[in-house]
LOFI-373416 format. One record per atom (N, C-alpha, C): residue number from 1; atom name; x, y, z. Coordinates in steps of 0.05 Angstrom, whole numbers, plus 5000, padded with zeros to 4 digits. Layout:
# residues N
NUM,CA,X,Y,Z
...
This chain:
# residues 63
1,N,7335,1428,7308
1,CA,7362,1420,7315
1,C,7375,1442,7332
2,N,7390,1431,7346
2,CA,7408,1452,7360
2,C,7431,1454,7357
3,N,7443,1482,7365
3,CA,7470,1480,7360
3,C,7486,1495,7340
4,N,7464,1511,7321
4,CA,7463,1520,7298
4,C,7466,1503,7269
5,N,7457,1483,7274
5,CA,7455,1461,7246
5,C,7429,1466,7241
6,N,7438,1486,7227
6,CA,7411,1489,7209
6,C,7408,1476,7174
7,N,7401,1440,7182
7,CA,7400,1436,7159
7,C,7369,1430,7145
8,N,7365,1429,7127
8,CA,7341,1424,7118
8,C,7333,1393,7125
9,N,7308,1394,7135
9,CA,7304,1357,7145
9,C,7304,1349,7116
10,N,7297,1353,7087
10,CA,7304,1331,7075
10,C,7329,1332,7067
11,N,7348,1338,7078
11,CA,7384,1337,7073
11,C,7388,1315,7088
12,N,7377,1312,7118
12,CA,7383,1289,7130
12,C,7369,1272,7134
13,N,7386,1253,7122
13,CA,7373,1211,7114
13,C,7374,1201,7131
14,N,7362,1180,7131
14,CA,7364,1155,7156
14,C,7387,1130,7138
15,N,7389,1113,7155
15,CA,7411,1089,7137
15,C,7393,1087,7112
16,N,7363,1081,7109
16,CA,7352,1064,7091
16,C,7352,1083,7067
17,N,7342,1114,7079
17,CA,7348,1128,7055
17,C,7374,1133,7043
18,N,7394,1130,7065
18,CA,7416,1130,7052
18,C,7424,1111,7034
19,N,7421,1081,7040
19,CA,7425,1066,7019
19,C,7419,1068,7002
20,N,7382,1078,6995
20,CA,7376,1074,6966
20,C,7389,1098,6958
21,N,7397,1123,6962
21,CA,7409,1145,6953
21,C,7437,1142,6936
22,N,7446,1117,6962
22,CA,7473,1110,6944
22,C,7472,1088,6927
23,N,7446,1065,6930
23,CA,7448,1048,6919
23,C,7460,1021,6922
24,N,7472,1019,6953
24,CA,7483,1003,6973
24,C,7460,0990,6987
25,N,7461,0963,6993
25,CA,7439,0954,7024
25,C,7450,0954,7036
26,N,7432,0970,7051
26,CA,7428,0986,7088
26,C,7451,0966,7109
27,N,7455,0952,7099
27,CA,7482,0943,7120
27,C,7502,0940,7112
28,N,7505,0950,7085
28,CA,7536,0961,7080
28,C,7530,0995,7088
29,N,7519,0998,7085
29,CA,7526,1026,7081
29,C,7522,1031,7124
30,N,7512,1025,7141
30,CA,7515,1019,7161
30,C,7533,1006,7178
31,N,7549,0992,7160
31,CA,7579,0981,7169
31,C,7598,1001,7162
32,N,7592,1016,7134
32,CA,7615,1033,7120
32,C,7617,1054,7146
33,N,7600,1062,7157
33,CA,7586,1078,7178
33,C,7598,1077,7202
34,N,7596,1051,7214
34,CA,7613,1048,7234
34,C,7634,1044,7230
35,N,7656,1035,7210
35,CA,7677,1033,7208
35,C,7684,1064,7198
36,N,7671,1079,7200
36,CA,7679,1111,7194
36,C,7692,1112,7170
37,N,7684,1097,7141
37,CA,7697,1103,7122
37,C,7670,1119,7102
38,N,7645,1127,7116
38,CA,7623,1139,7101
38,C,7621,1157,7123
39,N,7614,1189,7115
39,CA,7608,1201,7135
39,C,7585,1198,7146
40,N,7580,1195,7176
40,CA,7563,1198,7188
40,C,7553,1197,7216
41,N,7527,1206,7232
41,CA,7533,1218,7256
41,C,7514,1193,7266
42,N,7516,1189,7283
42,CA,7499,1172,7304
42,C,7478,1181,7325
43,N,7453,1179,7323
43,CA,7433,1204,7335
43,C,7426,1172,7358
44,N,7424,1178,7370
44,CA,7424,1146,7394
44,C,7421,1127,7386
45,N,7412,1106,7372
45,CA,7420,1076,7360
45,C,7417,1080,7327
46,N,7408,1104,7315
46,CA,7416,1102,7293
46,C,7429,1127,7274
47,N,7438,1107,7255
47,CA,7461,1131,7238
47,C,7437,1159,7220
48,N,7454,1176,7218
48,CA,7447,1194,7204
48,C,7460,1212,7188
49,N,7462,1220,7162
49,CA,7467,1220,7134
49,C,7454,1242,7131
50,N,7476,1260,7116
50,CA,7472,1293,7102
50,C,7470,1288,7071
51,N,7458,1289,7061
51,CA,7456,1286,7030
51,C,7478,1299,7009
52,N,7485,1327,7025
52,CA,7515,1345,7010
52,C,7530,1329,7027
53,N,7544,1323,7045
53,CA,7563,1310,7054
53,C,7567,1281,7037
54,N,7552,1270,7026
54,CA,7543,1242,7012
54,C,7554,1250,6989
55,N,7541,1269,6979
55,CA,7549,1280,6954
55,C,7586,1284,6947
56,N,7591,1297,6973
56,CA,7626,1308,6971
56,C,7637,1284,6977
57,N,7631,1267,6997
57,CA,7638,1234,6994
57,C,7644,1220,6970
58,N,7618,1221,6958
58,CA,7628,1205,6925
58,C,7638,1222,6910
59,N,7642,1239,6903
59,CA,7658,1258,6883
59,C,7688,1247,6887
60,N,7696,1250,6920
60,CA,7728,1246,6923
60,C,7734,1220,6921
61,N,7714,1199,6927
61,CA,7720,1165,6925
61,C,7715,1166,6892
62,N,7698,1169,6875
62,CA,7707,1180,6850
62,C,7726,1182,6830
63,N,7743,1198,6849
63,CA,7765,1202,6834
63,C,7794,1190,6839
């Protein structure tokens, strides 16, 4: 990666892993996505998902 994102590749998911991570199918969690209410980055046609960012996500929707 560039840029200084130095994250570990298994920190970052694809939609599918993200769904099963959260337990959502891949087109909610891909809609949640584009409607920018889940964090996440767009690497050219598909989304991509930090596993601690996921994590700080559900903690604050959570509560």
């Amino acid at each position: 990666m560039s840029g200084g994102d130095n994250f570990p590749m298994a920190e970052v998911m694809t939609s599918v892993e993200a769904a099963q991570y959260l337990k959502m199918h891949v087109k909610t969690v891909c809609r949640l996505a584009k409607e920018g209410k889940i964090p996440a980055r767009k690497v050219g046609s598909e989304w991509r998902f930090l596993r601690s960012v996921l994590d700080g996500w559900l903690a604050e929707s959570l509560v």
